[in-house]
C-alpha positions in Angstrom: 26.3 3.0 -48.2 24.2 0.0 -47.6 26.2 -1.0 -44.6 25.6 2.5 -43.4 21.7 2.1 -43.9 21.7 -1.1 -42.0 23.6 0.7 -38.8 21.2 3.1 -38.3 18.2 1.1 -39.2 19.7 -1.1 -35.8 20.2 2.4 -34.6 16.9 3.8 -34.4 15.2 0.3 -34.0 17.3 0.5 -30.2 15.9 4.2 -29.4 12.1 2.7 -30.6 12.2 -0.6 -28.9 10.1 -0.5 -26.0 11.2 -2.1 -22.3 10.4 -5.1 -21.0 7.0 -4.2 -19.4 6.5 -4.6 -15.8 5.4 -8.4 -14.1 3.9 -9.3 -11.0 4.2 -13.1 -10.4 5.1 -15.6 -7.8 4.0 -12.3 -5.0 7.1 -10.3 -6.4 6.9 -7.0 -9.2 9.4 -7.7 -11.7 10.9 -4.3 -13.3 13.5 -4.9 -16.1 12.8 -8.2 -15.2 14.5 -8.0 -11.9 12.3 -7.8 -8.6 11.8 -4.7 -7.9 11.0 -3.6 -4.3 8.8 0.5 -4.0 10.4 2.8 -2.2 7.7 5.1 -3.1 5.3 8.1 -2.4 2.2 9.0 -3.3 1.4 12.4 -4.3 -1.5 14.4 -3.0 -4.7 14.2 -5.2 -4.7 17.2 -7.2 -0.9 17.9 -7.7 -1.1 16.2 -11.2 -4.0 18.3 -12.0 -2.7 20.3 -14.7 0.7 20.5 -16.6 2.9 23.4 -15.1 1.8 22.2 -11.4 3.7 19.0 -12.3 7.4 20.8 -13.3 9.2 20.5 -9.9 7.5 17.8 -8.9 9.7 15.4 -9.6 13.1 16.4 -9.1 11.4 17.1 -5.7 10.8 13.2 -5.4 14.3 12.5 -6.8 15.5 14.2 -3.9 14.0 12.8 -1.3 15.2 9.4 -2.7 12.1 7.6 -3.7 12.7 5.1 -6.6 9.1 5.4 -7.7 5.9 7.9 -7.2 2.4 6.9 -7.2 0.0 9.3 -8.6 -3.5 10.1 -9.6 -4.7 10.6 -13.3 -8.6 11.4 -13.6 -11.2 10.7 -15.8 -12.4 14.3 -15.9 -9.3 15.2 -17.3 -8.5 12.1 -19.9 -12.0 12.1 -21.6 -13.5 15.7 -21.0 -15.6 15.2 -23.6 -16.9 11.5 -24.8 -15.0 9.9 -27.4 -12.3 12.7 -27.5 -8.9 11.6 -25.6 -6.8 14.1 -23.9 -3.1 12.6 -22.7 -1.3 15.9 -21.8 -1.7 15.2 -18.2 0.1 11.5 -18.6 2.4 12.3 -20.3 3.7 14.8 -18.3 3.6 12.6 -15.8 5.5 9.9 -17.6 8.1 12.6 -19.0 9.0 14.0 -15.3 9.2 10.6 -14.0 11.6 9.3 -16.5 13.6 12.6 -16.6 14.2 11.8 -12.9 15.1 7.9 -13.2 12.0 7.3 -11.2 8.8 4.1 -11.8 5.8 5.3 -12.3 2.4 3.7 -10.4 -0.8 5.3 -12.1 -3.7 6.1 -9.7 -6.8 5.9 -12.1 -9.4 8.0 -11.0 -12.6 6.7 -12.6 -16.0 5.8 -11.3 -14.7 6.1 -7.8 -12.9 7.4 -5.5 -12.6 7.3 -1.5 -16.1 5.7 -2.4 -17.7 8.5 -4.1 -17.6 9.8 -7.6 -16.2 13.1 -8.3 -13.7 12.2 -10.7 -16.1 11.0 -13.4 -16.2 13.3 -16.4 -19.2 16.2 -16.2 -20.9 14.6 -18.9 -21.4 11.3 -16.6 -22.5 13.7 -13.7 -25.1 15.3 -15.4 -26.9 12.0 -17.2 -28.2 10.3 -14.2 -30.5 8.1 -16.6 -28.1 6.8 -18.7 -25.2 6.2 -15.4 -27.8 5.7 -12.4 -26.4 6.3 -9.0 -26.5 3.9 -6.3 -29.1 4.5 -3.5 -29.2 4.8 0.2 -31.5 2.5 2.4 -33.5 5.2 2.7 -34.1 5.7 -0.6 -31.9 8.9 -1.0 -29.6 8.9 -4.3 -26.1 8.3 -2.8 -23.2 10.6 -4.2 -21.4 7.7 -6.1 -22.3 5.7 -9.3 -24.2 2.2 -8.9 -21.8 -0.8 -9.6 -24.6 -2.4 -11.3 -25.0 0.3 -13.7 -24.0 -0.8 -17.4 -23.3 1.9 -19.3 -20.7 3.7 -16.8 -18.6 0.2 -16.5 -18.7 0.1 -20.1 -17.7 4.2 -20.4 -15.3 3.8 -17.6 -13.7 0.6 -19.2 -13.3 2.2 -22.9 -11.2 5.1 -21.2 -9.2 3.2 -19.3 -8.4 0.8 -21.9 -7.8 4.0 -24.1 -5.7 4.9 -21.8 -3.5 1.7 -21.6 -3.0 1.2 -24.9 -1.1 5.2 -24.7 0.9 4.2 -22.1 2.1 1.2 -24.2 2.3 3.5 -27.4 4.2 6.7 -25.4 6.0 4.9 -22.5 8.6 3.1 -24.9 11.1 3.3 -21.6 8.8 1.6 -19.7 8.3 4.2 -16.7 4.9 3.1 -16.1 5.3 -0.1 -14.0 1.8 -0.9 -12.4 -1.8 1.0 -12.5 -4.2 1.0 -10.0 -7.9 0.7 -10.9 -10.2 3.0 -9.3 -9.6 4.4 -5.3 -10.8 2.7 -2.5 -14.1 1.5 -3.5 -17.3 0.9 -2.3 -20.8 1.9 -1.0 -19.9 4.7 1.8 -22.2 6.7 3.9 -19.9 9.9 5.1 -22.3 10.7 7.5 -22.1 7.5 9.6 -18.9 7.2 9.2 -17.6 10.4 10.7 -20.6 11.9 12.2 -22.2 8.5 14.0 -25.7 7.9 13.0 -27.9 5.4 11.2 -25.3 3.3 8.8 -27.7 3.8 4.6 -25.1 1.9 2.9 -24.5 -1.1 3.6 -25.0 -2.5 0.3 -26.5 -0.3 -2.8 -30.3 -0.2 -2.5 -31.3 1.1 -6.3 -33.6 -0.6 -8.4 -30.7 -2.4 -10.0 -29.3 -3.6 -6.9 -32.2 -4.7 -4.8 -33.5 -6.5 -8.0 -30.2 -8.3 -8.1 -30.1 -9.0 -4.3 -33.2 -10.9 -4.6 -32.1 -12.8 -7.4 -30.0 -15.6 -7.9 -26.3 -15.5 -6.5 -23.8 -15.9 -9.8 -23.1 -19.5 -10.5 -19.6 -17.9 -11.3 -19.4 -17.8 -7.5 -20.5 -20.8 -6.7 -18.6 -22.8 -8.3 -15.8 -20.6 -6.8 -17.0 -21.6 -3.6 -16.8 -25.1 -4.0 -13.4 -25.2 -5.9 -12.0 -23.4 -3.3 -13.9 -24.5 -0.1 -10.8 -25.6 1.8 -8.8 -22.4 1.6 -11.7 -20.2 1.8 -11.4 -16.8 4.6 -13.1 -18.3 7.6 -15.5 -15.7 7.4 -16.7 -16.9 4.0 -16.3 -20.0 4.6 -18.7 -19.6 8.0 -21.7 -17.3 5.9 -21.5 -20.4 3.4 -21.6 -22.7 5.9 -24.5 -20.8 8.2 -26.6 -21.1 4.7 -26.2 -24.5 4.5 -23.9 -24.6 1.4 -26.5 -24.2 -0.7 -25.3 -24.3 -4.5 -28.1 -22.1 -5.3 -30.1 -19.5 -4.0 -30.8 -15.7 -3.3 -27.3 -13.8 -1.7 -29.3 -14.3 2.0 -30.5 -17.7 1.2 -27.0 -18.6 0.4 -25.1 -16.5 2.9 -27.5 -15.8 5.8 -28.7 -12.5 7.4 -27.5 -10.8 10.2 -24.4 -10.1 11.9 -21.9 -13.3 11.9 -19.0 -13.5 15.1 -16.1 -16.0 15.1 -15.0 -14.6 17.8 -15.0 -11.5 20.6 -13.4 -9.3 18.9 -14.4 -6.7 16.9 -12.2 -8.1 13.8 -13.7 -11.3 14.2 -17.4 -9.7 13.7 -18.9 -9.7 10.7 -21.8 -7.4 10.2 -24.1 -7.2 7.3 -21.7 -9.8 5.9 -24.3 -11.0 3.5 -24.9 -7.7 2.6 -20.9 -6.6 1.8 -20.7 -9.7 0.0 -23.3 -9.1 -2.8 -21.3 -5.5 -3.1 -18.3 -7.0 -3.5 -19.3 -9.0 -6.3 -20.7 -5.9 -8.0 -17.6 -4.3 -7.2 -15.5 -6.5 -8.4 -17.2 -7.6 -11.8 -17.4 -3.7 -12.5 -13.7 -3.4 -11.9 -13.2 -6.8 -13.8 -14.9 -5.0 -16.9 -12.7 -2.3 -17.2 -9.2 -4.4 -15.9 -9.4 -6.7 -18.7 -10.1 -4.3 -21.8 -6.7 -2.2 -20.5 -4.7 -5.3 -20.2 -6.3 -6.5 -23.3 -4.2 -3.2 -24.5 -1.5 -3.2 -22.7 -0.8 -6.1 -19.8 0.5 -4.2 -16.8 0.2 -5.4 -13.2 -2.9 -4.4 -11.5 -3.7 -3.7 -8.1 -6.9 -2.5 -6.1 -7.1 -0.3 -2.6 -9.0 -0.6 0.5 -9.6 1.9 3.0 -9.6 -0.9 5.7 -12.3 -1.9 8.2 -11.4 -0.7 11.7 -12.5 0.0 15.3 -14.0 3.5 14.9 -15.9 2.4 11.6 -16.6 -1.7 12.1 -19.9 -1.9 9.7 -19.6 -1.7 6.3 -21.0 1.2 5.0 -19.1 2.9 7.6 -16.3 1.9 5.9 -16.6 1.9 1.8 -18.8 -1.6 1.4 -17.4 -4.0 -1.2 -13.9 -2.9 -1.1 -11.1 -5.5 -1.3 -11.0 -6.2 2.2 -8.8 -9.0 3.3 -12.2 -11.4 4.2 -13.4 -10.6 0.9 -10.4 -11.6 -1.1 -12.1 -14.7 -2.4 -15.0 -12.8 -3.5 -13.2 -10.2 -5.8 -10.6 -13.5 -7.2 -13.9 -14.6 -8.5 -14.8 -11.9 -10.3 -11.4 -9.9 -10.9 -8.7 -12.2 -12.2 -7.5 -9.0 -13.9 -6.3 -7.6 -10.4 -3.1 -8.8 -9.4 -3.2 -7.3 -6.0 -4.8 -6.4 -3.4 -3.6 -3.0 -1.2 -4.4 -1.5 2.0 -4.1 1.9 2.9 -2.9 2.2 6.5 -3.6 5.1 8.8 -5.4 3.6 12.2 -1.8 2.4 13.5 -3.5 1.2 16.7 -4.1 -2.0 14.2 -0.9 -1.7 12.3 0.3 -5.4 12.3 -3.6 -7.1 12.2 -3.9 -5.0 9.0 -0.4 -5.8 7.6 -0.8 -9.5 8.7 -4.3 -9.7 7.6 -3.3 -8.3 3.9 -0.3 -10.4 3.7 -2.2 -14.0 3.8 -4.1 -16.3 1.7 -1.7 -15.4 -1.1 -1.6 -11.6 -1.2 1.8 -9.9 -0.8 1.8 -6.8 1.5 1.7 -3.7 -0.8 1.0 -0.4 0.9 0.4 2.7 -1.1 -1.0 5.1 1.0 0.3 5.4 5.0 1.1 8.4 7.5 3.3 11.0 6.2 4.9 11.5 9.0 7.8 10.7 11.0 6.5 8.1 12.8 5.8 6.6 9.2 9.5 6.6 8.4 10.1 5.0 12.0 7.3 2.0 10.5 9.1 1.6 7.5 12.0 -0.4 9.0 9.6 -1.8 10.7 7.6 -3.5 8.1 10.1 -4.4 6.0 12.1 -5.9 8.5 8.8 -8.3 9.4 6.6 -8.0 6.5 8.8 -7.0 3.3 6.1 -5.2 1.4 6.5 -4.8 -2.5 5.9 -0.9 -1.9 6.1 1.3 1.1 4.8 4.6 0.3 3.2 7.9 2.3 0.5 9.4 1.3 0.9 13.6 -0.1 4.6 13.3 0.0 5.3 16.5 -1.9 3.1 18.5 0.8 1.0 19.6 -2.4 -2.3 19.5 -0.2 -3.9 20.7 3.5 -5.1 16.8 4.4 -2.6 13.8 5.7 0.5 16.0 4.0 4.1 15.9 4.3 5.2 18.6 6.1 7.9 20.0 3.8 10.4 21.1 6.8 10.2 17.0 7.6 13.2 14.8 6.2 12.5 11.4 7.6 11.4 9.4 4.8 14.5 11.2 2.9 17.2 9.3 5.2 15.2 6.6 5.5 14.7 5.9 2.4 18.6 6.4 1.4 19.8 4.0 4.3 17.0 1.1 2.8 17.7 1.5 -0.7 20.9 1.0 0.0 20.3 -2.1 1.7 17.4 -3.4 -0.1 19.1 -6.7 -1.8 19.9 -7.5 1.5 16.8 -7.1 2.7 15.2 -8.7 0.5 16.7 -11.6 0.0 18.6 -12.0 3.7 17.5 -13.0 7.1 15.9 -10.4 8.5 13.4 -9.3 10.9 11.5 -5.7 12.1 10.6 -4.3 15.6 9.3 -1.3 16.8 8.5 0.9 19.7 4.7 2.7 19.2 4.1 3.8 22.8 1.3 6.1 21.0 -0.3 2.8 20.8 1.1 1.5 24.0 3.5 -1.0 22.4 6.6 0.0 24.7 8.9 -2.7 24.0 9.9 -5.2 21.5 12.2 -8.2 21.3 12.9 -10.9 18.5 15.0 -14.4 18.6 16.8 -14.9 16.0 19.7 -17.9 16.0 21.0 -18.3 19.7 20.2 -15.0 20.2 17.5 -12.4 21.6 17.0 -8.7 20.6 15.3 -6.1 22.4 14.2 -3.0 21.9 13.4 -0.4 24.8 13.1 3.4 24.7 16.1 5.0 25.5 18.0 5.8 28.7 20.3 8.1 26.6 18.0 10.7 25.7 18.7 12.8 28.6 22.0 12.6 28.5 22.0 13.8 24.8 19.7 16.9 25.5 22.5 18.1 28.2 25.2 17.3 25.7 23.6 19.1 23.0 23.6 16.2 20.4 21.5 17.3 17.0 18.9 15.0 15.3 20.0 14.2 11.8 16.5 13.5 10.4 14.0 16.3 11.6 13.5 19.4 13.6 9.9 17.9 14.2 10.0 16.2 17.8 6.8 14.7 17.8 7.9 11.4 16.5 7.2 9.1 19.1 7.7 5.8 17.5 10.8 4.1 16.9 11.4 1.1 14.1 14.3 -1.1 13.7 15.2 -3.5 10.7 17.8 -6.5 11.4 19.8 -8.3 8.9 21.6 -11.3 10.2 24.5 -12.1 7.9 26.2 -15.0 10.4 25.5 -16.5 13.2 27.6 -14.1 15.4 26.9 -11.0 13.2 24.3 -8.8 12.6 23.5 -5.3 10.6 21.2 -2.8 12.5 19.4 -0.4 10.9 16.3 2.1 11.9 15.4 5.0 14.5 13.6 8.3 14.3 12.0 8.3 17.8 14.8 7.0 19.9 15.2 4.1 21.6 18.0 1.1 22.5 19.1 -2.5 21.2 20.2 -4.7 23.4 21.0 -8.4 22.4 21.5 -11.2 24.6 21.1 -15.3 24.8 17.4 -16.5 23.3 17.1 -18.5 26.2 17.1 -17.2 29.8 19.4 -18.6 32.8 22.2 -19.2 29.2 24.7 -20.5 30.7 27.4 -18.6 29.0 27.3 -14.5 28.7 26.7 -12.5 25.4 28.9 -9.8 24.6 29.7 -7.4 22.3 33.0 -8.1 20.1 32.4 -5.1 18.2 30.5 -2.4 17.4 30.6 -0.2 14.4 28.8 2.5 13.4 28.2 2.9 9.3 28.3 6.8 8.6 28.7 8.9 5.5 31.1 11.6 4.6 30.4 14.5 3.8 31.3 13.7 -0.3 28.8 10.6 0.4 31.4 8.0 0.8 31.0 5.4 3.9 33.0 4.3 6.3 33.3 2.4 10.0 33.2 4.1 13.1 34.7 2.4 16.0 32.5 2.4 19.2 32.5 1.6 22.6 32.6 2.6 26.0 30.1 4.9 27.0 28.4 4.8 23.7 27.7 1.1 23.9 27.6 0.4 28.2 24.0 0.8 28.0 23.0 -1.3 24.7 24.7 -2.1 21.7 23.2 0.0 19.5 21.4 3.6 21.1 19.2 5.3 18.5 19.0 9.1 19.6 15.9 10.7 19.2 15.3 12.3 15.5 17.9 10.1 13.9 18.5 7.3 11.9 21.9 5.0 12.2 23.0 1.5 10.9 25.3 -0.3 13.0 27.6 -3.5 12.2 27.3 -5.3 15.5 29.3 -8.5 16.2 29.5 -11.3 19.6 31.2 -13.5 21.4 30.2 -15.5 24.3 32.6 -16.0 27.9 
């Protein structure tokens, strides 16, 4: 009898235990405690709005074989009333995840979001006293809380830690893997930014604020500053520098005034620098607040958006001000050791690689939760993590479940895309590899990498009128607009490489690195790695006509992996 206590005291002590929560160090997520690489989406805003919206969610994103979902839990919703706690939401989110086999990334809607603050609870709306608002240059209360105000950090911090400490107490299988804090913050003026106009927000201009701009920059910073002062973001580095280092001072006595440029471009200007600075600080210590009393309860990775500077919106303000834009990383390290990383959302794919490049340096690994929906985003995919291997790839409103930036539900990309990476993703990971891609939206029209003895190129393809008269079906999508084509490349030897990519069509063609070789490249085989129709794979011989004009031909609307393999004569 004792010996049967003691077997299902073990018993039930198994089904109890709770996983191994999620790490980020080194630049990799560990899940399991194995790096773990997102093949994710996120879903549109309001589809975890309620309970019974949630129920076919996520057999939905099963299906289109994501390994994890990123979605949005609000404030409104967890703490409708102060003090009292309502989970229902989470946990359905937690429960349909798991159910599925899919990671969970929570999207905490708090204070902000895209800027503003509509996801705060009703009872924050309505007390503008006790949570005062930020202000416009013009004096004109913004629609979006003031980072300087107290009592909201505070209020914001005590749900989200409240909310932490559930996911450690309910999540026992450890679906939860990372939360984000807040959405794309920072002082926005919508106006200027889509209607043009005089820029209000370049910083917050309350009483709070404009008190603190004229005060004394942290010492916290400072000290930052000098510590750091060799790796510094030359952009930091140059307001310091233009402020004569000063060790003290007001944020314009320190940092300077007016627009700084290190260099013609428009990414290389810098206006109301000074300005974006001060808000990133704010930004930051607010977000610090509330990052360390949830890890306090629970220590999950954390990570922080950006909606990105770009050409159409250059000044902050016109973008959100203070956000964790890649020349302010050093600003919100400061102040946020509690944030593990730092995202970008990417939908201006004129300025695809400066922004994966950009987010991708001075220690930050490339982690994109939000990008087009599309098929053309499916094309990027291979892409990027054939150049930039991100820790998470994911569209934004996946499941269709709203009018803006949507998946359109008819659209299977990312579905075959995401089976042929997954598939691959060890590989990919830890192999050599490398991405290219043909954007001709964007006026990219070719592509080539060397890699060993060899150079691949990428052109659009010769074979698409030949397919139209034959007939040949896209395997991926009835949508034709996809006009961008990405390829990923795994080199396993020197004489051997695996191919993988597509959507918009295009061909490989592979030939010696150098030009005027004196020996010729040629192709000893090709092979084309398709599945059967019970999901089993298998080798397809080709050549002649399907491999005289490159070795590998990507039709329009598909996706393929070839096994390619030279010789030289």
């Amino acid at each position: 009898m004792k010996l049967l206590i003691v077997i299902l005291s073990i018993f039930m002590a198994a089904l109890t235990a709770s996983a191994q929560p999620s790490q980020y160090k080194d630049g990799q997520l560990f899940v399991d405690g194995k790096p773990f690489t997102m093949l994710a989406g996120e879903l549109h805003n309001s589809t975890t709005g309620s309970v019974r919206n949630q129920r076919d969610v996520w057999a939905r994103m099963k299906a289109k074989n994501l390994n994890s979902v990123i979605a949005a839990i609000s404030w409104e919703l967890v703490e409708p009333e102060e003090g009292k706690w309502d989970f229902s939401i989470l946990d359905a989110m937690i429960d349909g995840a798991r159910e599925e086999g899919l990671r969970l990334a929570v999207l905490w809607f708090g204070s902000w979001k895209n800027g503003v603050s509509t996801y705060v609870p009703a009872w924050v709306k309505k007390d503008g006293k006790r949570f005062p608002m930020a202000k416009f240059s013009d004096g004109a209360t913004a629609p979006y809380l003031s980072a300087l105000g107290t009592a909201s950090m505070k209020a914001d911090a005590r749900a989200f830690a409240a909310m932490m400490a559930h996911i450690r107490d309910y999540d026992k299988a450890g679906t939860v893997i990372l939360v984000q804090v807040e959405n794309e913050m920072g002082s926005l003026d919508m106006m200027a930014s889509y209607m043009g106009g005089e820029n209000r927000s370049k910083r917050d201009y309350s009483s709070l604020a404009e008190k603190a701009f004229k005060g004394k920059v942290p010492q916290a910073l400072i000290q930052y500053l000098q510590a750091n002062r060799k790796a510094l973001h030359p952009a930091v580095a140059a307001a310091w520098e233009r402020g004569g280092n000063r060790t003290s001072g007001t944020w314009e006595e320190v940092f300077g005034t007016g627009t700084l440029a290190l260099g013609e471009s428009w990414q290389d200007t810098y206006p109301a620098l000074t300005e974006e600075l001060f808000n990133a600080w704010n930004y930051a210590t607010y977000v610090e607040y509330i990052g360390a009393a949830g890890k306090k309860e629970y220590n999950l990775p954390l990570f922080v958006n950006a909606w990105i500077k770009q050409q159409s919106g250059q000044e902050p303000g016109k973008y959100p001000s203070g956000g964790a834009q890649a020349h302010l990383f050093d600003i919100w390290r400061a102040a946020a050791p509690s944030i593990d990383i730092y995202a970008t959302d990417i939908y201006a794919t004129g300025i695809y690689d400066w922004v994966c490049s950009t987010f991708s340096s001075y220690g930050n690994p490339l982690f994109i939760p939000e990008t087009t929906s599309s098929p053309d985003g499916a094309a990027r995919a291979f892409y990027t993590f054939g150049r930039y291997m991100p820790l998470c790839y994911s569209p934004f409103g996946i499941d269709g479940g709203g009018a803006m930036l949507s998946a359109d539900p008819s659209d299977h990309s990312y579905d075959i895309t995401y089976k042929v990476l997954s598939r691959y993703m060890e590989d990919i990971r830890t192999g050599k590899r490398a991405g290219l891609l043909l954007d001709p939206a964007n006026g990219r029209t070719s592509d080539s990498v060397v890699m060993g003895k060899y150079r691949l190129s990428l052109m659009p393809s010769r074979f698409d009128q030949f397919e139209a008269t034959a007939g040949v079906r896209a395997n991926v999508s009835d949508n034709q607009s996809s006009t961008a084509t990405g390829v990923l490349v795994l080199q396993y030897a020197e004489d051997e490489f695996l191919v993988m990519g597509g959507i918009g069509g295009g061909t490989l063609s592979i030939g010696p690195a150098e030009n005027g070789g004196k020996k010729t490249v040629a192709l000893l085989s090709v092979d084309e790695i398709r599945e059967d129709t019970d999901g089993t794979l298998y080798e397809h011989r080709l050549n002649g006509d399907e491999t005289a004009i490159g070795a590998a031909v990507f039709s329009k609307g598909s996706v393929k992996v070839f096994r390619i393999k030279l010789y030289e004569y």
